[in-house]
N, C-alpha and C positions, 0 to 999 in steps of 0.2 A: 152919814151916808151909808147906806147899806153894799155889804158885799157883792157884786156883779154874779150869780151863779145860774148856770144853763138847768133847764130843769131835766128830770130825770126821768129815761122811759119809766112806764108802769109795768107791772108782771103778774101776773095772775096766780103766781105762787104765793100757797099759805101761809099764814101770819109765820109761823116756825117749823120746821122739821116738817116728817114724813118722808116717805118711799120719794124719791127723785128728786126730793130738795135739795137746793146747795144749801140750805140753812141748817144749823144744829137745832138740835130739840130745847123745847123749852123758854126760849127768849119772850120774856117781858118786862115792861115795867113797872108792875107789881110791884111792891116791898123794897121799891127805889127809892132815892132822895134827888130835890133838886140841890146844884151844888152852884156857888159863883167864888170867885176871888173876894177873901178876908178883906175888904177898906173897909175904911173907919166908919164907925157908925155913929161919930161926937159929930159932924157937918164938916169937921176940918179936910174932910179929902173928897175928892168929886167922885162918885160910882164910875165905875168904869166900864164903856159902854164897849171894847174890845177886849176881850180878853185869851189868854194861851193857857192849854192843859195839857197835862202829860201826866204819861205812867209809863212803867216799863216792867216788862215781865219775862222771867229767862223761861228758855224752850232747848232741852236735852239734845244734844247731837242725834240718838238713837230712836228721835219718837217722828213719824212723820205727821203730819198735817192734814187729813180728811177733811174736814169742814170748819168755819170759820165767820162768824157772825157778828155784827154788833146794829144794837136797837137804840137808836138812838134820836134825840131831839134838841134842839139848842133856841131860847127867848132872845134873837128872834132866828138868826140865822148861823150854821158852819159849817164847818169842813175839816174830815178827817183823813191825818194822817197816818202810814203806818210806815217807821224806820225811815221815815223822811221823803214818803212817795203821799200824794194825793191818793185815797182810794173811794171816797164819796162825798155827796154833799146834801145840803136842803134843795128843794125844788128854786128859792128866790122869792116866792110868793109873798104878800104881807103876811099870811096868818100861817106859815112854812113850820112853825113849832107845833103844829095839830095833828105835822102826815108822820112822825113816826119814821122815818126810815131805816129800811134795814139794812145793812151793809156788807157783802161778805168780799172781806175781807184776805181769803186763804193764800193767795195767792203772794201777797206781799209779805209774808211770815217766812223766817228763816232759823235758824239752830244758833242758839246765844240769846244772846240780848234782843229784844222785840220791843219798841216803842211804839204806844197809841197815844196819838197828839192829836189835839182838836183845838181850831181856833173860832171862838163864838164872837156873834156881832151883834150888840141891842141895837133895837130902832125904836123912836121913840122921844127921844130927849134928852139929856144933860141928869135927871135924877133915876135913870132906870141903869140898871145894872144887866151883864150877858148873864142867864143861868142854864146850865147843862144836865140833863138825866137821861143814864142811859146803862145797859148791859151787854156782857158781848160773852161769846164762850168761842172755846176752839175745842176742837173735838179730835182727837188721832184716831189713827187705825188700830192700836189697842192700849189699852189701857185707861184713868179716869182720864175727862173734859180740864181744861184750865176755865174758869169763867170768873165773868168780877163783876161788878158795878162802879159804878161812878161814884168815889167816896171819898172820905178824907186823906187816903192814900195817895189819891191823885196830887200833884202841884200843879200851882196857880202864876201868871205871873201878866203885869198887862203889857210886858214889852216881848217882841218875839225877834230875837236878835239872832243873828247867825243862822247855823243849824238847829234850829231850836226844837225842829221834831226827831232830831235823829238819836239812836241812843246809845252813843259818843259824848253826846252835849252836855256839860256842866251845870246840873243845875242848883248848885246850892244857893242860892238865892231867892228862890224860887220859896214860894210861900204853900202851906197846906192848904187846901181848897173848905169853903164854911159851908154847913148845910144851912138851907131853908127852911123848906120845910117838908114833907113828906111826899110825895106821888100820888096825884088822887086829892088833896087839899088845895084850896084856896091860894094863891090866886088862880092856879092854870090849872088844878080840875083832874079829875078824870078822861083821857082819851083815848080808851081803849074803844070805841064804837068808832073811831076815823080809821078809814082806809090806809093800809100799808102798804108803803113804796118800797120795793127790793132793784138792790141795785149791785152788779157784779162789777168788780174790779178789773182794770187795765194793767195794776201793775204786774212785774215779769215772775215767771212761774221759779221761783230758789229752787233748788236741788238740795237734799239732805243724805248725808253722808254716815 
């Protein structure tokens, strides 16, 4: 059964960056990979059609937060968290892995530890598995950007227990995420020519000290 998610206004702001973006320069999915949760590939374990990811990345007491993005898509549907707050989603649609959305993010970033958590949802059947590609960068007021992609770095896990986006949470259990296959390849293609959805976050504005 697929995820219940409300769709997202549209914004007429450009794919990344530029004068009076809230988006940082640069975001695509270019030179990405798609990634899902390592199960077994002998028949002995069922794909798993929910899946949880996280990564977490530290942010200096002294550097503030200007801009804060991520580009992201999930086969078929999800939802990202940041520090254990919802900050976006897919539209809900059947074919919601084709819009791309963007996400900024800035707003729920604070100094310490920073957790981006996203939980994917295949639709489809019992043999298809969730798979995630995606980029994100944060940008300060001086100095370089932080940016990543969605990579083996990230952890995998199909149960989301507790605080599971928060980054507090223990996850040594928690398995390395497997790539597929490239961005731009078979089965899901190229889709840079669909439309981007940008969508600004609700959660509350951190203070940096």
């Amino acid at each position: 059964q697929a995820i219940p998610y409300a769709k997202p206004q549209e914004s007429t702001i450009p794919v990344s960056g530029g004068a009076g973006s809230s988006m940082p320069d640069g975001l695509t999915l270019k030179g990405s990979s798609w990634f899902w949760h390592p199960f077994a590939k002998d028949g002995s374990q069922r794909p798993p059609d929910l899946c949880y990811f996280r990564r977490t990345h530290e942010i200096a007491a002294n550097r503030k937060v200007a801009r804060a993005g991520f580009l992201l898509t999930a086969d078929t549907h999800f939802t990202l968290y940041v520090n254990g707050k919802e900050v976006g989603h897919d539209s809900g649609a059947p074919d919601a892995w084709k819009e791309r959305p963007m996400i900024d993010f800035s707003k729920a970033l604070k100094a310490g530890k920073n957790t981006l958590a996203i939980e994917a949802q295949k639709d489809g059947g019992p043999t298809l598995a969730a798979g995630i590609v995606g980029m994100y960068k944060i940008e300060f007021t001086g100095g370089p950007p932080l940016e990543g992609r969605i990579y083996e770095s990230w952890l995998a896990s199909t149960v989301g227990e507790g605080a599971w986006s928060d980054p507090e949470f223990k996850d040594e259990g928690w398995k390395k995420t497997q790539k597929v296959v490239g961005y731009g390849e078979p089965p899901w293609g190229d889709l840079e020519n669909v439309k981007v959805q940008v969508e600004e976050t609700d959660a509350p504005d951190y203070k940096f000290t």
